[in-house]
C-alpha positions in Angstrom: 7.7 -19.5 6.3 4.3 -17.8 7.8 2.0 -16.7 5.5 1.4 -13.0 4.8 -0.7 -12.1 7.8 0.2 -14.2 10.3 1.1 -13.3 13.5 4.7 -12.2 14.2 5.0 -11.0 10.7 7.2 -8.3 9.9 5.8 -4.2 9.6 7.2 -4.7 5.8 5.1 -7.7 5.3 2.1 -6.4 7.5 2.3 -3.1 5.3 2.8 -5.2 2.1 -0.5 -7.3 3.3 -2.4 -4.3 4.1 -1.7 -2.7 0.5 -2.6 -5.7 -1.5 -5.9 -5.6 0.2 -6.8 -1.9 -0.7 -5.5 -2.6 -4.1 -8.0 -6.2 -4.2 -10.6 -3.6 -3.3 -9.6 -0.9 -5.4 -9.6 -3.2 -8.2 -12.9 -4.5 -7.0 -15.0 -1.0 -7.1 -13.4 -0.4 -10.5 -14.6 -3.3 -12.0 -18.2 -3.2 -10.6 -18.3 0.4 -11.7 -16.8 -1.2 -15.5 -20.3 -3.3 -15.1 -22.6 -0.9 -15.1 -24.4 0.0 -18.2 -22.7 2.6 -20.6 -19.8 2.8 -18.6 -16.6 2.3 -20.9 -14.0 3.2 -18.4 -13.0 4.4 -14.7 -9.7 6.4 -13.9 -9.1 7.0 -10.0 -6.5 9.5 -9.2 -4.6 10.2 -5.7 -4.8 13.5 -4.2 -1.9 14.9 -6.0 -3.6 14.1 -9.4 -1.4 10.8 -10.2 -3.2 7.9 -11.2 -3.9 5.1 -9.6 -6.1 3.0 -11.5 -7.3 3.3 -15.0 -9.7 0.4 -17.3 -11.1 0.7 -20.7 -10.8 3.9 -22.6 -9.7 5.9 -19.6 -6.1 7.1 -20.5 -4.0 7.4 -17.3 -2.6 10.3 -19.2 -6.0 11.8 -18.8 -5.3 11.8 -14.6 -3.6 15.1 -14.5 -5.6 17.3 -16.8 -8.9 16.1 -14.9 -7.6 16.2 -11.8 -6.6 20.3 -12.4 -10.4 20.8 -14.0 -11.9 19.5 -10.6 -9.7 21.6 -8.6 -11.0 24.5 -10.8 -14.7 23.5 -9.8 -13.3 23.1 -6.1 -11.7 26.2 -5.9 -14.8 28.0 -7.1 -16.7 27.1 -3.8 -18.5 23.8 -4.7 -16.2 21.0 -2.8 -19.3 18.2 -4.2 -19.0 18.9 -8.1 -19.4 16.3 -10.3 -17.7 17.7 -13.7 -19.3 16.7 -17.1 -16.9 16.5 -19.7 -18.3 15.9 -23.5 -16.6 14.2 -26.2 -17.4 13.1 -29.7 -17.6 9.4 -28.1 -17.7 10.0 -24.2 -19.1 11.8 -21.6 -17.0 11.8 -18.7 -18.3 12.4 -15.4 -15.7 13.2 -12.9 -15.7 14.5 -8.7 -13.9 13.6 -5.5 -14.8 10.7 -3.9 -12.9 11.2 -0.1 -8.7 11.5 -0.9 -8.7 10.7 -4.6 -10.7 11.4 -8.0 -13.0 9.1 -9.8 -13.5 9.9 -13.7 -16.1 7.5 -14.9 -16.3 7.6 -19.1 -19.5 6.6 -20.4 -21.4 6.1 -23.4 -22.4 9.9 -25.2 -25.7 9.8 -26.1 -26.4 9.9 -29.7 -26.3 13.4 -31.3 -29.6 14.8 -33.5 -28.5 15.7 -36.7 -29.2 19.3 -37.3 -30.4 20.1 -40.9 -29.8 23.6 -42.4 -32.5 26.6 -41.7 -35.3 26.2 -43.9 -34.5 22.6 -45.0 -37.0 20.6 -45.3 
């Protein structure tokens, strides 16, 4: 048997190749994104709002409900929003990137405590 690749391969296996090396590199910008400091997880939708790809605390369930809040920012005129969403433990920071979405979830900062009026 040829290996995947070779010459005289098949459209199946050429398309089969072709897919595992978009999902190699795929896999690759995920984790160097992973890498970065504070970062503590990366979803990456498809156009339709499916998921893709999802590490660390990004829920693929999350896909659809932040792909609909960047179409709300899209629809609204500004086609290169980046969306900040704040959690208790996360901010996520989420915008197109050419066909699909990229929701990066990092670190939230800490939060001041706030003492009452006239506390001292």
């Amino acid at each position: 048997p040829r290996p995947l690749g070779s010459p005289g391969q098949s459209g199946v296996a050429q398309r089969i190749n072709k897919k595992a090396k978009m999902d190699h590199k795929l896999t690759q910008t995920v984790d160097e994104i992973m890498a970065q400091d504070g970062v503590k997880g990366v979803l990456m939708a498809d156009r339709n709002g499916l998921c893709i790809i999802a590490k660390g605390e990004a829920s693929p369930n999350a896909s659809g409900f932040l792909y609909s809040v960047l179409l709300r920012a899209i629809e609204n005129g500004n086609d290169e929003a980046t969306i900040c969403i704040e959690t208790e433990t996360a901010n996520i920071y989420v915008r197109r990137q050419d066909d699909m979405m990229v929701a990066v979830y990092k670190a939230a900062p800490p939060r001041q405590s706030q003492s009452p009026a006239g506390a001292q």
